[in-house]
C-alpha positions in Angstrom: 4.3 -16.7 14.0 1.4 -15.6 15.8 1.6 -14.2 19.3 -0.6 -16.3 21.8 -3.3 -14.0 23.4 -1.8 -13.2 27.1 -4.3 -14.7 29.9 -5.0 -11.5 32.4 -5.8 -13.7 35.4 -2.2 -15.6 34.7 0.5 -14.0 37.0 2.8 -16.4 35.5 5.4 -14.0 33.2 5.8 -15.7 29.6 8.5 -15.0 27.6 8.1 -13.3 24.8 7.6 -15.9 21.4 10.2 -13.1 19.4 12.7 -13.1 22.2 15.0 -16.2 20.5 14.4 -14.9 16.7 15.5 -10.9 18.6 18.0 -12.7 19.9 19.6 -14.3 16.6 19.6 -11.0 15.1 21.7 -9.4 17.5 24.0 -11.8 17.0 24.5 -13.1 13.6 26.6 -15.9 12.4 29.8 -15.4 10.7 30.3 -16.6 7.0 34.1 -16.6 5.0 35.0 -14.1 2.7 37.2 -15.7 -0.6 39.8 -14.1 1.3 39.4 -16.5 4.3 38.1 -13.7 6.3 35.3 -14.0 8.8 32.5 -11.4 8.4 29.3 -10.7 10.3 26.6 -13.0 8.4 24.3 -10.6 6.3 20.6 -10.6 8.2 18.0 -11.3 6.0 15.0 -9.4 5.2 12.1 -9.9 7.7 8.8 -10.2 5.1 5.0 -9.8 6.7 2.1 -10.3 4.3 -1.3 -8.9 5.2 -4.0 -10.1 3.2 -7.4 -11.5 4.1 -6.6 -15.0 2.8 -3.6 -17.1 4.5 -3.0 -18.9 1.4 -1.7 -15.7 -0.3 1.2 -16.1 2.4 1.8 -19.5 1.4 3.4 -18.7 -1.9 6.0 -16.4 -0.8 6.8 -18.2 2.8 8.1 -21.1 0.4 9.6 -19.0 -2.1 11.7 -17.1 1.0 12.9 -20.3 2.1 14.6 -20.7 -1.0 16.1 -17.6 -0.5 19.2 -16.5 1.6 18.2 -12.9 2.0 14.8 -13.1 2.2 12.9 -14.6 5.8 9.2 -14.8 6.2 7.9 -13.5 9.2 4.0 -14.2 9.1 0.7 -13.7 8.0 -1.8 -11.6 9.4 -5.4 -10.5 8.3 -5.2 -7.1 9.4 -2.8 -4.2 10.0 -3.9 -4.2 13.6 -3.4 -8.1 14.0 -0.1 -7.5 12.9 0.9 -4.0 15.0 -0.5 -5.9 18.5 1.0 -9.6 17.4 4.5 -8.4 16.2 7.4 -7.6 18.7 7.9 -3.1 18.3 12.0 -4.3 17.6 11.0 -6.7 14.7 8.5 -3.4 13.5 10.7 -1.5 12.7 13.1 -4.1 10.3 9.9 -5.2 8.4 8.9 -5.0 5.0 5.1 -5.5 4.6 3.6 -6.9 2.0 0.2 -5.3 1.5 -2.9 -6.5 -0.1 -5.2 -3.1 -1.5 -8.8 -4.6 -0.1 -9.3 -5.8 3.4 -12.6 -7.0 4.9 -12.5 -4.9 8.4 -13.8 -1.8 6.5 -10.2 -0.4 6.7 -9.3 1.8 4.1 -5.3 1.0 2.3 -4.4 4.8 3.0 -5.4 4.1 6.7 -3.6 1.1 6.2 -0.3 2.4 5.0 -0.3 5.5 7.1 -0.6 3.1 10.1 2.4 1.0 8.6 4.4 3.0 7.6 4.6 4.7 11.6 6.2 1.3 12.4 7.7 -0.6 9.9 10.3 0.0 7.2 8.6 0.1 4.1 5.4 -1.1 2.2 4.7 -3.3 -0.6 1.2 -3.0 -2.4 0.2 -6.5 -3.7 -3.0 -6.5 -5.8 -5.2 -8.4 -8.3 -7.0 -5.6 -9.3 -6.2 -2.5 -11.3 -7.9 -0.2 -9.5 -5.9 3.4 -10.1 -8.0 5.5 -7.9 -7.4 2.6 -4.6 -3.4 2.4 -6.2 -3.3 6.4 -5.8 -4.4 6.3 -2.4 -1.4 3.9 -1.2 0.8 5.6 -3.2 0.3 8.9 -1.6 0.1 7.1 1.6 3.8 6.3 1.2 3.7 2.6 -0.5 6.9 2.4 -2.1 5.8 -0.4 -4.7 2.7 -1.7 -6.3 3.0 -5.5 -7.3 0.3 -7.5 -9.3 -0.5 -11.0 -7.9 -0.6 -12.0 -11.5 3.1 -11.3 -11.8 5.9 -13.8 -10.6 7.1 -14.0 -7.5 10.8 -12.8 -8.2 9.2 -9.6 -9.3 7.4 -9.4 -5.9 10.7 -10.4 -4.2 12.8 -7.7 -5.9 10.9 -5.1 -5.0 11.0 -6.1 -1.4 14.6 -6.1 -2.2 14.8 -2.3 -3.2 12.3 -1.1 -1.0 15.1 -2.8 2.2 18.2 -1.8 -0.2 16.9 1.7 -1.1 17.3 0.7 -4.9 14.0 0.5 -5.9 12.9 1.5 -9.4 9.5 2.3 -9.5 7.0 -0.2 -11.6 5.3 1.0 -15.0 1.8 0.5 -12.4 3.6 2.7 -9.6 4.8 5.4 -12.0 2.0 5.6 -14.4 -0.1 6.1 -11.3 2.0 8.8 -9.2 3.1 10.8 -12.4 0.1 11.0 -14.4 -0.5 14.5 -15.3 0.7 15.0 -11.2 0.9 19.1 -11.4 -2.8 18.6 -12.2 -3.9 16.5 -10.0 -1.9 18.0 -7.0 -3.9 21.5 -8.0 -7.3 19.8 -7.5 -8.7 21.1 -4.0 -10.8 18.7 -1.9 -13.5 20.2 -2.5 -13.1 19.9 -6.8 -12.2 16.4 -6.1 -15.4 15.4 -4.0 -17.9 17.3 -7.0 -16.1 15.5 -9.8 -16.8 12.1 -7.8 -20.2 13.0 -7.7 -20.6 14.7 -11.0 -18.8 12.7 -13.3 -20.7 9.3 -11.3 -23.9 10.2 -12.8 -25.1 12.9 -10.0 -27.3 16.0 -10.7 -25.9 19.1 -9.6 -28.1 20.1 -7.9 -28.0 16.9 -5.9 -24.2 17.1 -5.6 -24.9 20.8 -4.7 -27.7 19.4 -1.8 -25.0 16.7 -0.6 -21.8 19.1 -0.1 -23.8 22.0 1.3 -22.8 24.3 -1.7 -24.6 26.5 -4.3 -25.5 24.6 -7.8 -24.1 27.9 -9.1 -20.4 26.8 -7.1 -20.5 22.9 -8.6 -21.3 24.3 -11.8 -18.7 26.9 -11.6 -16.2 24.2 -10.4 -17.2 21.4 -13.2 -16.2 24.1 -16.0 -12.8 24.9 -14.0 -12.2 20.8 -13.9 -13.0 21.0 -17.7 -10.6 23.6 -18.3 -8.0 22.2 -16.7 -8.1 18.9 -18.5 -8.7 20.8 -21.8 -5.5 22.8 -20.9 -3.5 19.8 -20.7 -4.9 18.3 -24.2 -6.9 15.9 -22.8 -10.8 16.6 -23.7 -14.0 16.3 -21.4 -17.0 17.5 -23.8 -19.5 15.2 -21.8 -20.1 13.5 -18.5 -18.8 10.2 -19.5 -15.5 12.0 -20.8 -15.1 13.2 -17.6 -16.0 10.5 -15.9 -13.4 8.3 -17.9 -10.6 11.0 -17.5 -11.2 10.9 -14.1 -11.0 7.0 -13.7 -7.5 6.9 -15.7 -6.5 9.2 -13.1 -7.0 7.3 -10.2 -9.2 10.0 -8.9 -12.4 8.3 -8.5 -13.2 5.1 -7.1 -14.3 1.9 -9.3 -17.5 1.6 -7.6 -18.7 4.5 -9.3 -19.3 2.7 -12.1 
């Protein structure tokens, strides 16, 4: 349900495309209890999916209309698609459902954070396993990560909780956010940056040259990263240990590889 692009030289004003579907959610039917009682129809869930292929959306638009609580909105390629094509009052209702990798260059913390100003919740949906990419939208505010390998009940239940508030966070979403969290919350910035570097295959002096630091400082800080995981039995003797710890972790990127 795309918005048409408004012509500037038209003076003719267009009503908006949302203003029926606004309108049918201001006013809901009314539906009988066993009692014989007439109640206020419950609204369903408005769903978005942003994903760079439309055939993603396919799936779940068919599976929704299957589906009394459940109503799918639209699919959009971008976050910013969405924001400019979607009416502010429907914004604010929606669940999004949120694919990890986009191809404007956007980033999915960007792409949460932006979301998550306007809408009512966010649902990752990803083929990968990439932890580090699953960390960011996690601590962006995503309240769910969903494989596209699993079914399509599990995706709609966890739209479900995340509009119900009963959401019980996945083995992916959990494993991610609590993974040795005290020590990953202490890493600074800066220690996160030099074990991207380091542990990726870079010299220190080279990583020293690139952050504008003293070899002494990223040699200091690599035996301080050590430490830390040696403190919480987890060992990193080499590189590649450390490179591998940090992977689990979600702290570095894939591409690193």
């Amino acid at each position: 349900m795309l918005l048409k692009p408004k012509n500037p030289k038209s003076e003719t004003i267009v009503a908006s495309p949302w203003a029926e579907y606004i309108e049918k959610r201001k006013h809901p039917g009314t539906q009988r209890t066993g009692q014989g009682m007439e109640t206020a129809e419950k609204l369903p869930i408005p769903i978005a999916i942003v994903d760079d292929h439309q055939v993603i959306s396919l799936g779940l638009e068919a599976y929704a209309e299957q589906c009394q609580d459940l109503e799918m909105i639209g699919w959009y390629p971008t976050v910013d698609a969405l924001r400019e094509a979607v009416d502010h009052s429907i914004q604010k209702e929606l669940i999004v459902v949120l694919d990890l990798r986009l191809d404007d260059g956007s980033t999915v913390s960007g792409n949460v954070e932006k979301l998550r100003e306007v809408c009512r919740g966010v649902v990752v949906y990803t083929s990968g396993e990439d932890r580090y990419l699953i960390r960011q939208a996690c601590e962006a505010g995503a309240y769910a990560v969903v494989h596209k390998s699993d079914s399509l009940d599990v995706l709609a239940n966890a739209i479900r909780g995340v509009a119900n508030g009963t959401l019980e966070p996945s083995v992916e979403w959990a494993g991610v956010v609590d993974s040795d969290m005290d020590f990953i919350q202490e890493l600074t910035s800066t220690e996160r940056e030099i074990l991207a570097l380091y542990a990726a295959g870079e010299p220190a002096a080279a990583v020293a040259h690139h952050l504008n630091i003293s070899q002494h400082t990223v040699n200091t800080y690599v035996r301080k990263i050590r430490s830390r995981y040696e403190s919480i039995g987890r060992t990193a003797d080499s590189r590649v240990d450390l490179y591998k710890l940090a992977l689990e972790d979600g702290l570095i990127p894939r591409e690193n590889l």
